[in-house]
C-alpha positions in Angstrom: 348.2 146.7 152.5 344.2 146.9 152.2 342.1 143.9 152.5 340.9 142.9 149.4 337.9 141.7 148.3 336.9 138.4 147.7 338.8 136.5 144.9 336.3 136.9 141.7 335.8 133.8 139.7 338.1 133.0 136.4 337.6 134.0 133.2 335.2 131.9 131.0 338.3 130.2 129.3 339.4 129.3 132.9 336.2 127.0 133.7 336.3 123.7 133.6 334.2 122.2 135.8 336.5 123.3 139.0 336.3 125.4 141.6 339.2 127.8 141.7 340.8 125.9 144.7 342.2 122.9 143.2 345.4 120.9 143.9 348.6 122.6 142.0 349.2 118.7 141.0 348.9 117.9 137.1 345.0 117.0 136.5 343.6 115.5 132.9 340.8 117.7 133.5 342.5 121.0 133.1 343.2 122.1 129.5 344.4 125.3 127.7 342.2 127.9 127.3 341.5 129.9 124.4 343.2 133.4 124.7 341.3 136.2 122.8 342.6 137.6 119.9 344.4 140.8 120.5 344.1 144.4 118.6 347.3 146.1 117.9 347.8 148.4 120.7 348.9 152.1 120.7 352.8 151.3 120.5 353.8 150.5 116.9 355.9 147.2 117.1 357.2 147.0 113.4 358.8 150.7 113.6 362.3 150.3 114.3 363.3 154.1 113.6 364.4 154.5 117.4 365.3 151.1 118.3 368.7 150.4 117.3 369.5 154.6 117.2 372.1 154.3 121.0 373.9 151.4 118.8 377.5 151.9 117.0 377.6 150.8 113.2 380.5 148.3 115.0 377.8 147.2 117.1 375.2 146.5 114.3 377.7 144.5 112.4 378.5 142.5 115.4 374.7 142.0 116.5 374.2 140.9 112.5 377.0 138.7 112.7 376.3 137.0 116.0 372.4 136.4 115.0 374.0 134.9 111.5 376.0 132.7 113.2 373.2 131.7 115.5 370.7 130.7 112.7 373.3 128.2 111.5 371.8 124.9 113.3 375.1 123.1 113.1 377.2 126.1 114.7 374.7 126.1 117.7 373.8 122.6 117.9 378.0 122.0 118.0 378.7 124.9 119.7 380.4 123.2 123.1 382.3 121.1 121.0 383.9 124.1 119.1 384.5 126.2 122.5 386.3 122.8 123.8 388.3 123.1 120.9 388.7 126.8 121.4 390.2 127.0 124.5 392.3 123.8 123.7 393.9 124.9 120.4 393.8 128.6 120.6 394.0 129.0 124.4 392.3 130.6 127.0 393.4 134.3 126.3 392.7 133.9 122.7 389.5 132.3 122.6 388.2 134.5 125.6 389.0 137.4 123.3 387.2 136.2 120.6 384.2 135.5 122.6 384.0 139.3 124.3 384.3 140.7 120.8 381.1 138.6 119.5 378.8 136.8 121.6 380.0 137.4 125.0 380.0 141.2 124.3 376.5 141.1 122.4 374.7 139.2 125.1 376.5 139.9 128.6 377.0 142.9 130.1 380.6 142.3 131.6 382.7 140.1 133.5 381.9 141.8 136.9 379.7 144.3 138.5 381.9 147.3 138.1 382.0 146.6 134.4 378.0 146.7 134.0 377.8 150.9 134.3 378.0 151.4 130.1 375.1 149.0 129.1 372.9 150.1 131.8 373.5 153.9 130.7 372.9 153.1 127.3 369.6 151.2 128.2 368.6 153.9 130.4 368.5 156.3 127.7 365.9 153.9 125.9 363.7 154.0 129.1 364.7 150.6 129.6 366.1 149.0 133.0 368.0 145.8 133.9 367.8 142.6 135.5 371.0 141.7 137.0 371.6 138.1 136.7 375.2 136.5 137.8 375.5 133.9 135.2 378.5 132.0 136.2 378.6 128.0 135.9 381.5 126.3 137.6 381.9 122.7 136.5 381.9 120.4 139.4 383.9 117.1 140.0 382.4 115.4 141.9 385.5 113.6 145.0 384.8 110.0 146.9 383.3 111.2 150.1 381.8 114.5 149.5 378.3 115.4 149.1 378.7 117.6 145.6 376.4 116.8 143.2 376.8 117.3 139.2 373.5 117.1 138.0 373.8 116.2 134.8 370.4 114.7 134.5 368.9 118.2 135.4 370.6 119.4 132.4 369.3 117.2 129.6 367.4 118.9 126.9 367.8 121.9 129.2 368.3 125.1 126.9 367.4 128.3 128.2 367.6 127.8 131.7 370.5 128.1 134.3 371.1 124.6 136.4 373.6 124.7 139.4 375.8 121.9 140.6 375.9 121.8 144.4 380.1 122.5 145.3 379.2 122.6 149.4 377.8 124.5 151.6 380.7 127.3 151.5 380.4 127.8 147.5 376.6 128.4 148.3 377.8 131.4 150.5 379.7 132.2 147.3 376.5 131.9 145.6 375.1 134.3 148.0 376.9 136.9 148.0 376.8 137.5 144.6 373.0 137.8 144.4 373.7 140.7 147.6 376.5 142.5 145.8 373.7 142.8 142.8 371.4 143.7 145.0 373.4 146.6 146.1 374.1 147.2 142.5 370.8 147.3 141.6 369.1 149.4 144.4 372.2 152.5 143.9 371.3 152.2 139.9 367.6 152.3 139.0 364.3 154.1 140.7 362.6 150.4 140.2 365.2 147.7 140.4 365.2 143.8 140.1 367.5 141.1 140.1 367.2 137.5 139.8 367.5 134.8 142.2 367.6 130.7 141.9 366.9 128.6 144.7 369.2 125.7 143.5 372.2 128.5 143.9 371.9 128.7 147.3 371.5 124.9 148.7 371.8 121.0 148.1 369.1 120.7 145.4 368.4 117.3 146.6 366.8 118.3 149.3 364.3 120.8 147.3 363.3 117.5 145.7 362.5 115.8 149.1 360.8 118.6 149.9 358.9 118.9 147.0 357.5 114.9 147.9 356.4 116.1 151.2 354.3 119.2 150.1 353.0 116.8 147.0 352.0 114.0 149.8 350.5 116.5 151.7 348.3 117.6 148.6 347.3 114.3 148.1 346.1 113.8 151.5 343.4 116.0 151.2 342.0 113.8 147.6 342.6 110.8 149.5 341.0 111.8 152.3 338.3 112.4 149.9 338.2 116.3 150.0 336.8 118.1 147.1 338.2 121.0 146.0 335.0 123.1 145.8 333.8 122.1 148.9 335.3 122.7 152.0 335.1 119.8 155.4 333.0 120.5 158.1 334.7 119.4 161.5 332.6 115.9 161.4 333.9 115.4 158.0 337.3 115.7 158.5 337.0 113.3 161.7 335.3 110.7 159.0 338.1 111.6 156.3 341.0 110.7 159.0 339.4 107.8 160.3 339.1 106.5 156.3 343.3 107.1 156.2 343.6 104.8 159.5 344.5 108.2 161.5 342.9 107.6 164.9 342.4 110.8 167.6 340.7 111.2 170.4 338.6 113.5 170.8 340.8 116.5 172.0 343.6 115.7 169.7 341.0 115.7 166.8 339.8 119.2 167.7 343.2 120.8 168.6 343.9 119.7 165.0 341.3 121.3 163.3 341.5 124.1 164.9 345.2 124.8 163.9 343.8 124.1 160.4 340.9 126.4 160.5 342.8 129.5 160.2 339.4 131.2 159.1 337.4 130.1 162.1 334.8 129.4 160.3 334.3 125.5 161.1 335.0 124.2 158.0 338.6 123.3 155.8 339.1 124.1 152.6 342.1 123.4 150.2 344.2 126.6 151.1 343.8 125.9 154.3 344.5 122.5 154.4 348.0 122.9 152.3 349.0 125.5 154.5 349.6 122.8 157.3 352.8 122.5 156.7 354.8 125.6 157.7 358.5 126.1 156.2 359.5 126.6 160.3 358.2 122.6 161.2 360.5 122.1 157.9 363.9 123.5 158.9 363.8 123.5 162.5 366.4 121.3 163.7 364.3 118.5 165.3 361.0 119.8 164.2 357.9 117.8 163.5 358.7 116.8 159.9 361.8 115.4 161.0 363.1 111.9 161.9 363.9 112.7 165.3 360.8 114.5 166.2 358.6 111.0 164.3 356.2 110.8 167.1 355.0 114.2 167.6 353.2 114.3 164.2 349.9 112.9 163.6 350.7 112.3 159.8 354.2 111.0 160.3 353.6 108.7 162.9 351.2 107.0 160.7 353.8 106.5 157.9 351.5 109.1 155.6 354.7 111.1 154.8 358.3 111.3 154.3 361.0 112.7 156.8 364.1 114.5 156.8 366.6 113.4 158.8 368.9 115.7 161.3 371.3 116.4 158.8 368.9 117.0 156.4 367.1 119.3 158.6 370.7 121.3 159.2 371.3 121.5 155.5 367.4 122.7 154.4 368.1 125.4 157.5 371.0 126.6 155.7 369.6 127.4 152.7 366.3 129.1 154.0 368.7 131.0 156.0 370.7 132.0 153.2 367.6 132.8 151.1 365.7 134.6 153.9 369.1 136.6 153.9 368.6 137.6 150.2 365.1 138.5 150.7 366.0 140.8 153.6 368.4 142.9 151.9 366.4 143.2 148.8 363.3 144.9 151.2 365.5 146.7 152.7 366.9 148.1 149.5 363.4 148.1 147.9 364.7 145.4 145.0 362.6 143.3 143.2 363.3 140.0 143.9 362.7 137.5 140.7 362.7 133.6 142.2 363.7 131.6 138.7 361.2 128.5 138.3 363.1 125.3 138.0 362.5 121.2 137.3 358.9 120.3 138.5 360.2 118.0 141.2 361.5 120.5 143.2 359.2 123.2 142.0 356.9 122.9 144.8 359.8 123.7 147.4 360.6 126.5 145.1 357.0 127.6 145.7 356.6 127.2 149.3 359.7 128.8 150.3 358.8 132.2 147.7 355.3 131.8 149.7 356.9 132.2 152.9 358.8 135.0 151.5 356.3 137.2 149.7 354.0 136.6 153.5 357.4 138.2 155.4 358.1 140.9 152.9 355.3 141.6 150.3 352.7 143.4 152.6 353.8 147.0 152.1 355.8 146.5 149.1 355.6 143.7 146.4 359.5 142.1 147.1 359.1 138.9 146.3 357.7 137.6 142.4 357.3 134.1 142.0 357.9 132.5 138.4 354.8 130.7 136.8 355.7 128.5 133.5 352.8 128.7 131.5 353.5 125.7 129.6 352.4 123.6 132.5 349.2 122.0 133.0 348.0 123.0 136.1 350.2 126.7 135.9 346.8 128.5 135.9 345.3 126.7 138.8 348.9 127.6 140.9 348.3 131.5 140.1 344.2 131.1 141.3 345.6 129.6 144.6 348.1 132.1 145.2 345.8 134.8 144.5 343.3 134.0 147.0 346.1 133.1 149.4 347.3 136.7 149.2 343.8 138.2 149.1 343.3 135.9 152.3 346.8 136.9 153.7 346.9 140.6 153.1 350.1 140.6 151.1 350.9 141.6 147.7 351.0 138.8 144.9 354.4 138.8 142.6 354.4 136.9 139.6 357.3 136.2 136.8 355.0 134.7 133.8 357.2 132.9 131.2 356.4 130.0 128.9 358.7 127.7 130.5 362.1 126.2 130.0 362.4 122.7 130.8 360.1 121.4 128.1 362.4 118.4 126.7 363.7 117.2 130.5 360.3 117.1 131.8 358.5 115.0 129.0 361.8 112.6 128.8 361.1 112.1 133.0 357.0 111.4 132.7 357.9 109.0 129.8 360.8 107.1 132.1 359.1 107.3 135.0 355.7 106.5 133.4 353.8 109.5 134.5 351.5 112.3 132.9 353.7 114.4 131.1 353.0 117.9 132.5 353.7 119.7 129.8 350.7 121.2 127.6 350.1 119.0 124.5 351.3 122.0 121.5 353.0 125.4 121.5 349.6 126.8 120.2 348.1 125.4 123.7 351.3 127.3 125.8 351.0 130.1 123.8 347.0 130.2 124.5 347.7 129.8 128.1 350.5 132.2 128.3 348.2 135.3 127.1 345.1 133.8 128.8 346.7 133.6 132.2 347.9 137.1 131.6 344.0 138.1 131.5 343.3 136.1 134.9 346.0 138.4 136.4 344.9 141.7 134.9 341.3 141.1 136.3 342.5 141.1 139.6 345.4 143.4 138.9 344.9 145.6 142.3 346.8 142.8 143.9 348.8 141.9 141.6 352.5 142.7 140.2 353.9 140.7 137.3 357.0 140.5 134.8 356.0 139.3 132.0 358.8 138.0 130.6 358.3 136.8 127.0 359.8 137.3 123.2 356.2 137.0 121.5 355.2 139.8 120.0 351.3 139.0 120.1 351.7 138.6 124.0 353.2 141.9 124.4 350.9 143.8 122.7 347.8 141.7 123.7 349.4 143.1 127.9 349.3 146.5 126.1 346.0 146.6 124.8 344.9 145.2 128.7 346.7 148.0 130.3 344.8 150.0 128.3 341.5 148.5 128.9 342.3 149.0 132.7 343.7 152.1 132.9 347.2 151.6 134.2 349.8 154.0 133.6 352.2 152.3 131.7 355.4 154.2 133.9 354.1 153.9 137.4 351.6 150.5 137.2 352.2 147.1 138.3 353.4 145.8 135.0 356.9 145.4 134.1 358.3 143.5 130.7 361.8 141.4 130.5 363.8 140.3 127.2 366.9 139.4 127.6 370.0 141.3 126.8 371.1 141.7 123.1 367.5 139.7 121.9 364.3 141.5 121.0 365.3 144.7 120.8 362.7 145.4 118.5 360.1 144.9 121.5 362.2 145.8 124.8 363.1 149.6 123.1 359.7 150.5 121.8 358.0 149.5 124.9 360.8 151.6 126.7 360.8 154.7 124.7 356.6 154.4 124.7 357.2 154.9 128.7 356.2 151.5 129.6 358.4 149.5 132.5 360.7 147.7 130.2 363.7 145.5 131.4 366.9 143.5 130.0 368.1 140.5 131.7 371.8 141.5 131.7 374.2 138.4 132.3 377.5 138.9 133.9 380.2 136.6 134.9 383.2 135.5 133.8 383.4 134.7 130.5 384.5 131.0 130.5 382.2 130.5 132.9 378.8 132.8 131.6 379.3 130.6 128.1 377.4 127.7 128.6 374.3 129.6 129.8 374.7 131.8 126.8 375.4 128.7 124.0 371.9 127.4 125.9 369.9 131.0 125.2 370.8 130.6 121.5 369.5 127.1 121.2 366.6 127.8 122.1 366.2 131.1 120.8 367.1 130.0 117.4 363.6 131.2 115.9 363.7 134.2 117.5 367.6 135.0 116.5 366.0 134.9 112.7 363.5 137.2 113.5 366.3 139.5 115.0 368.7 139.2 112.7 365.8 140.0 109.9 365.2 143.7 112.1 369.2 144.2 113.0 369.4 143.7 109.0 367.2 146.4 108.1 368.6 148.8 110.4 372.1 148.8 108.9 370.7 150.7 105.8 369.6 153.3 108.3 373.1 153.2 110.2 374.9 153.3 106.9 373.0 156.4 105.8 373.4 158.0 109.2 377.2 157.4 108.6 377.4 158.9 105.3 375.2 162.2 106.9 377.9 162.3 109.5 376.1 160.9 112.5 377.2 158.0 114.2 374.4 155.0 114.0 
C-alpha cells in the first residue's frame, strides 16, 4: 500500500477545541456535530417499480403479513412469551413450521449453509450481495464448577444485537468453525464477499472486559501523567510526567523506554504512540509482561498502575486471539471481507485492539479487516480520527462498519448504576447528525478508507450517494459498500443494487429455534422501520395483483 499523506484536519463540525489525537475515552467536551443537509442524489428512493419485481405474490403477502404483525407493540413486545407457549402447546415441529412459513422464512435465509443458494440467486439478480451471518443462540445453564457464563446482564434492553453466552472453550471451536465454513461459502459465491464476525463468539467475554480496563488505564496514564492530546512529550517531559506518577528509572531504563515508545524517532510522544505501548503479544503470551507471573518485569505493573491477568487468564485470552487470528487468516486468504460486530462498551476497547492488530497483519494489500464504529457514542468520531492516522502512520488500509449503535438502553442503565457519564449521545437527532457527519470525515480521506455503511435511514443513504458523487467514485468498483438486513428495507438495498452501487443483505442462518431470539430482537427495534416497510410492501401488491391478472408472476 502507498504511503499516505499526512492526516488532514476534520471537518468544521468536527472541531471543538481538540486536536485530532484525543483519548477514545467519553469526554463532556465532545458533542454532535451538525451534518449538512443532503440533496437527493441521482438514484430515485421513492420508485419502487423494480424493487419488489424477483418477489412471488406468496411472498408479498407474507412480507405484508409479517411487517403487520410486527407493528403490533403487544405481539413484539410479548413475543418470547408466545414462542414459549408455541413450542409448549403446539410442539416443536409445529411451531417450527409456522415460523419458516412467516418470519423465519421472511428474515433468514435458511437453516444451514447449503440451504442459502436461492436467496443469494435472487439477490444477485437485484445487483445485491450478502452478509453471511450464523445467527444461532444456544441457551446456556450455567453447572456448579464450570466457568460458563449466561450473561444475562449483557442482554438487558439489548434489541438488535446478538450477545453470546460463553459454553467453554470447545463450543468456541464450534463457534469458529462456523464463521470458516461461511467464509468458504462466501469467497465460492460473490466477486466481493463479506461475512460477519463477533469477538464474544469465539472466547470468555469476561476477559475482553479485563482487557478492556487495562487498555482504558493505559489511556489514562497519558492524562494523568499530564499529556495533552495536541501536544506531544519531549524525552525531558516524559521523565517529569513518570516521576509525578511515583515511576522512578534510572537513567538507562528511562531512555530504553522512550525509545520503544518513539516509534517515529522523532524525540517526542504523542497519543498514538503512547497507546500503542501495549502490544496484543505482551497480552496473550503465556507469562508475558501484563501478566501476574511476569509482575516485575514491567515498569507500570510493578508500580501497581495497572491490572494483570493471571496464568490462566493469559491461556484463555491466547485461545481466543488464536481462534480469531485463525478467522482472519482464512478470510485473506480467500479475499473475504471480514465485518468485527461492535459490542458493550466495557469490552469494546478489546474488541478494538484486537481488529487493530488484525487490520496491521492483513489490511496492507487488501482491506480484510472492517472495524464497527457506533455513531451514537460520544467519542465514536474521535475513535475513527485515531485509527485514521494510525493507518496513515502504519501503511495499512482502514476498514470501517459505521452503524448507529445497538446497545443504547444497556449502556445508559450501567452509567446510571454505576454512576458514570452515560456514553450515549443526548437525542436521536444528535446520533443521527453524527452518523452522516462522521460519514463526511471518512469520505474526505476516502483513499484510505473502506466502509459499510450499514444503516436503514434513508437521508443517510442518499446523503453517501450524493458524496460518492461529489468525489467521483464509481459506485460498482469504489470503497463503499451498503448493508440492510435481510427481508427489511428493500426499498433502499434494491434500488441502490439495481443503480450499480455495492449493496448487501445481512442474511441470518441457523437453526430455527435457535436464529429466533435474534430475530424477535431485530423486530423490536425495527418497529418504526417495519411501518415504513410494510407502507412500500403495501403498495406494491397493487402492482403484483395487476402483474397476476396480465399473466406475469409478481
Amino acid at each position: 500500500m502507498r504511503r499516505l499523506a499526512p492526516l488532514r484536519a476534520a471537518p468544521s463540525a468536527l472541531r471543538t477545541g481538540f486536536c485530532t489525537l484525543v483519548p477514545e475515552l467519553p469526554d463532556s467536551h465532545i458533542h454532535a456535530p451538525k451534518a449538512k443537509k443532503p440533496h437527493l442524489p441521482p438514484t430515485n428512493f421513492l420508485l419502487c417499480d423494480n424493487t419488489y419485481k424477483e418477489k412471488t405474490t406468496l411472498e408479498l403477502l407474507r412480507a405484508s403479513a409479517v411487517m403487520s404483525m410486527c407493528s403490533i407493540d403487544v405481539l413484539v413486545d410479548n413475543s418470547d412469551k408466545l414462542l414459549r407457549w408455541s413450542y409448549k402447546v403446539l410442539g416443536k415441529g409445529i411451531t417450527n413450521q409456522l415460523l419458516k412459513w412467516t418470519f423465519f422464512g421472511h428474515f433468514c435465509g435458511g437453516t444451514k449453509e447449503s440451504e442459502l443458494q436461492p436467496t443469494v440467486e435472487r439477490l444477485k439478480k437485484l445487483g445485491v450481495g450478502t452478509i453471511f451471518d450464523y445467527a444461532a443462540e444456544n441457551d446456556v445453564v450455567e453447572q456448579p464448577g464450570s466457568e460458563n457464563q449466561k450473561r444475562d446482564s449483557a442482554r438487558k434492553g439489548v434489541k438488535s444485537a446478538r450477545v453470546y453466552d460463553y459454553q467453554g472453550e470447545e463450543e468456541c471451536d464450534v463457534n469458529m468453525g462456523m464463521i470458516l465454513r461461511s467464509i468458504d461459502t462466501a469467497a465460492a459465491t460473490f466477486d466481493h464477499p463479506f461475512v460477519a464476525m463477533k469477538v464474544t463468539a469465539l472466547g470468555r467475554p469476561d476477559l475482553l472486559e479485563k482487557l478492556t480496563t487495562i487498555l482504558n488505564t493505559i489511556r489514562s496514564l497519558w492524562t494523568n501523567m499530564g499529556g495533552c492530546p495536541n501536544t506531544p512529550m519531549s524525552r525531558i517531559e516524559f521523565e517529569e510526567a513518570l516521576g509525578r506518577l511515583g515511576v522512578s528509572l534510572s537513567a538507562d531504563q528511562h531512555d530504553t523506554l522512550f525509545n520503544r515508545l518513539d516509534t517515529l524517532q522523532d524525540g517526542k510522544l504523542d497519543y498514538i504512540e503512547w497507546t500503542s505501548y501495549l502490544s496484543l503479544e505482551s497480552m496473550i503470551e503465556h507469562g508475558g509482561i501484563f501478566s501476574k507471573s511476569k509482575y516485575k518485569d514491567t515498569v507500570f505493573a510493578k508500580n501497581g498502575l495497572l491490572p494483570l491477568l493471571d496464568d490462566h487468564e493469559s491461556d484463555l485470552l491466547a485461545n481466543m486471539a488464536r481462534r480469531v487470528e485463525k478467522v482472519a487468516q482464512a478470510a485473506a486468504d480467500k479475499r473475504v471481507r471480514l465485518l468485527v460486530d461492535a459490542e458493550q462498551t466495557y469490552v469494546q476497547s478489546a474488541i478494538d485492539h484486537l481488529a487493530l492488530y488484525l487490520q496491521r497483519e492483513h489490511n496492507k494489500e487488501f482491506p480484510v479487516i472492517f472495524n464497527t464504529y457506533q455513531a451514537y457514542l460520544k467519542y465514536s468520531q474521535q475513535r475513527i480520527i485515531n485509527d485514521l492516522e494510525r493507518s496513515r502512520r502504519e501503511g495499512f488500509f482502514f476498514g470501517g462498519k459505521l452503524v448507529r449503535g445497538a446497545y443504547l438502553v444497556l449502556e445508559t442503565n450501567r452509567a446510571a448504576e454505576k454512576g458514570l457519564e452515560n456514553p450515549i449521545l443526548p437525542t436521536i437527532a444528535d446520533t443521527h447528525a453524527s452518523y452522516n457527519s462522521t460519514m463526511e470525515l471518512l469520505f474526505d480521506h476516502i483513499e484510505q478508507v473502506n466502509v459499510m455503511l450499514a444503516t436503514h435511514n434513508r437521508e443517510s443513504i442518499e446523503l453517501a450517494v450524493q458524496l460518492m458523487n461529489e468525489k467521483g467514485l464509481d459506485p460498482g468498483e469504489g470503497n463503499v459498500f451498503f448493508g440492510q438486513l435481510l427481508g427489511m428495507a428493500d426499498n433502499l438495498t434494491f434500488p441502490l443494487g439495481l443503480n450499480g452501487y455495492q449493496a448487501y443483505k445481512y442474511v441470518p442462518y441457523g437453526p430455527i429455534e435457535e436464529v429466533v431470539p435474534y430475530l424477535v430482537r431485530r423486530a423490536q427495534e425495527n418497529k418504526d422501520m417495519m411501518n415504513q416497510t410494510k407502507g412500500e410492501v403495501s403498495k406494491m401488491m397493487g402492482t403484483s395483483s395487476a402483474a397476476s391478472l396480465d399473466g406475469v408472476e409478481g
